[in-house]
C-alpha positions, -999 to +999 in steps of 0.1 A: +700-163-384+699-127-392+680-102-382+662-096-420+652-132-419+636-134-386+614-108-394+608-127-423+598-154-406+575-138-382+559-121-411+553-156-430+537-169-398+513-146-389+481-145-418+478-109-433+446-094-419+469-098-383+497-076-402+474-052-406+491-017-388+457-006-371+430-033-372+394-025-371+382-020-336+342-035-336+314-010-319+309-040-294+344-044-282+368-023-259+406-025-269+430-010-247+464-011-255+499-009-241+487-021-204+520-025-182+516-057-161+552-062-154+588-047-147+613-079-150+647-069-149+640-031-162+619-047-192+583-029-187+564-063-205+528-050-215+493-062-223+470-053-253+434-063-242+404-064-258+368-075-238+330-068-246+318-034-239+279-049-227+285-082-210+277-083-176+290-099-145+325-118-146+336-128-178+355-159-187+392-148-201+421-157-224+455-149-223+470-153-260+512-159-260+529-150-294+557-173-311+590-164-325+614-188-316+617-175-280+637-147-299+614-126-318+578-121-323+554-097-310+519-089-290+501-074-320+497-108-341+474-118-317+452-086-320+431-095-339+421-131-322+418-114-291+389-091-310+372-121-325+374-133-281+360-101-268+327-101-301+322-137-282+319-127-249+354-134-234+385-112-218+409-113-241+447-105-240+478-105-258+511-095-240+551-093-241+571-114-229+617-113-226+629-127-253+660-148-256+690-148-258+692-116-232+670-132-213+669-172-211+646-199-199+627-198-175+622-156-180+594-158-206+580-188-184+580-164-153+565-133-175+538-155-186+528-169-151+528-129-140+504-125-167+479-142-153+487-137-116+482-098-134+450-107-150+435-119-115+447-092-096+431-067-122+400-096-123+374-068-107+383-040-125+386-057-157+354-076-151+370-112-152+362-147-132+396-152-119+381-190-117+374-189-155+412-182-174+420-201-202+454-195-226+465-201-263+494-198-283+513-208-316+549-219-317+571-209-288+537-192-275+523-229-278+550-241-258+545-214-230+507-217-228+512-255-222+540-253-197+513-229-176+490-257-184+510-287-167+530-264-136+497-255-124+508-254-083+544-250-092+553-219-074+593-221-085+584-202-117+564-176-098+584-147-096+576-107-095+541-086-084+509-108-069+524-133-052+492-135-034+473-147-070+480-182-080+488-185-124+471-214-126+449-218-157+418-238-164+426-251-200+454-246-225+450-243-267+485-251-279+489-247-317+523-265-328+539-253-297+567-283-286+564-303-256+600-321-258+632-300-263+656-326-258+641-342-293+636-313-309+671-313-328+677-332-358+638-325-367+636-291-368+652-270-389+657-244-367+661-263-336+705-263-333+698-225-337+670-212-316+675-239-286+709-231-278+700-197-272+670-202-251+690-225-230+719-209-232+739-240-246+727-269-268+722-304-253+758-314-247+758-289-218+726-275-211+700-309-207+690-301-176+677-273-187+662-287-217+646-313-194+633-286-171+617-261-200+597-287-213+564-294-205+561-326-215+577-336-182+562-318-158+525-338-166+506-346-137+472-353-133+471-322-122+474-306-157+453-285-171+428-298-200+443-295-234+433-287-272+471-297-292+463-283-328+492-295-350+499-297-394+516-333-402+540-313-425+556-287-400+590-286-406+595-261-374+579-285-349+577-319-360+541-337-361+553-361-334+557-334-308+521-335-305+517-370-302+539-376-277+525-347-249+490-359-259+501-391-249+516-385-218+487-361-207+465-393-212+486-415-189+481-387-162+440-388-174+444-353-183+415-345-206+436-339-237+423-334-275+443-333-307+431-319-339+453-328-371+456-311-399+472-335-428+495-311-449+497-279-429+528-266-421+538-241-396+514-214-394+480-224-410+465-207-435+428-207-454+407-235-449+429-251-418+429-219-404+393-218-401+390-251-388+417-245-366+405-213-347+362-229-347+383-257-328+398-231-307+369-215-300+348-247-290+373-258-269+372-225-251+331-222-249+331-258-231+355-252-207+353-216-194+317-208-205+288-215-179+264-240-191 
């Protein structure tokens, strides 16, 4: 794939008001950008973080993960969610993460587990309940937040600054994100492109690692609970991804909701956009709010 059509490709994914160069900052918010919460290998991976400017006490937070592929993408096109978070009274954060194929599975795992081992270091000054961290993401960010979700515990993937926090999280909203790699080829148009590289090798000599980087098989009981948002007519990640990690979160009775959306492809747009993100955002209220 070249390097026009990737951007492409993150540009069809992400809904125009996120490609906006400088969004609209709300009088009720604080939006810091650019926060450095890891060096990995020489790569200084940063945080754009957005939280109310009046709430008091600690604050329930999310961490949002961007897609791409594992090989592109960026921060910024989640902006804009992580506003609409902090105008409903949460934490919210979008950050970096090493991207394939310079860096390989598990890197982006391990950036995304110092990410939140960051966020409760920081948990005082930035006003969080370390108890209270949720995460979200679309694509290959959907596939990250739920691998945090199910290798809650797991400290092989820890890695880097704050040992001392754990990077557990208390529930995981995965939009499309995959939860099978080793089936991900033959039903996905990209998948004999992008796989390969995140492995570094397709199947034939890299299933280990397929096996390994995906989530669906490290469910325990033990996982975290789980909102899967998925279109039936995603040609990226097939519909059945989502059916087979909900059902394998339910053998483990993992609370584990899916929300369909017949005819939505990869990236939603108008009206399943909407229902999508109020889905989101319920999920989130019951499960890190206080009732």
């Amino acid at each position: 794939m070249t390097k026009l059509r990737l951007l492409a490709l993150a540009a069809l994914l992400l809904p125009p008001a996120v490609r906006a160069a400088d969004l609209p900052v709300p009088d009720n918010v604080a939006f810091e950008r650019d926060v450095e919460f890891s060096n990995a290998a020489g790569q200084h991976l940063q945080m754009n973080i957005a939280s109310p400017k009046s709430a008091s006490g600690a604050l329930p937070a999310i961490l949002c993960i961007h897609g791409g592929g594992f090989r592109a993408g960026k921060r910024e096109s989640y902006d804009k969610l992580c506003l609409t978070l902090a105008g409903r009274g949460y934490v919210a954060a979008t950050m970096t993460y090493r991207l394939a194929p310079e860096f390989p599975f598990p890197a982006a795992v391990i950036d995304c587990k110092a990410a939140v081992r960051w966020l409760r270091a920081n948990a005082e000054k930035l006003h969080i309940d370390s108890a209270r961290i949720g995460v979200t993401g679309g694509s290959a960010g959907g596939h990250l937040a739920q691998f945090l979700g199910v290798t809650g515990g797991v400290k092989e993937f820890d890695v880097g600054d704050h040992l001392d926090q754990s990077s557990d999280v208390a529930c995981v909203v995965n939009y499309y994100g995959p939860g099978d790699l080793t089936k991900s080829y033959g039903k996905s148009v990209d998948a004999a492109e992008v796989l390969p590289l995140f492995f570094g090798g397709a199947l034939d000599t890299k299933l280990k690692e397929h096996v390994r980087g995906s989530p669906l098989y490290w469910a325990t009981p033990n996982a975290a609970p789980t909102l899967i948002v998925h279109g039936t007519d995603d040609k990226y990640v097939n519909y059945e991804q989502a059916g087979w990690m909900v059902d394998k979160l339910k053998a483990a009775q993992v609370e584990v909701e899916l929300l369909t959306l017949p005819g939505a492809g990869h990236g939603f747009k108008g009206a399943d956009a909407e229902k999508a993100e109020a889905a989101m955002i319920g999920f989130f209220d019951r499960h890190l709010k206080k009732q």
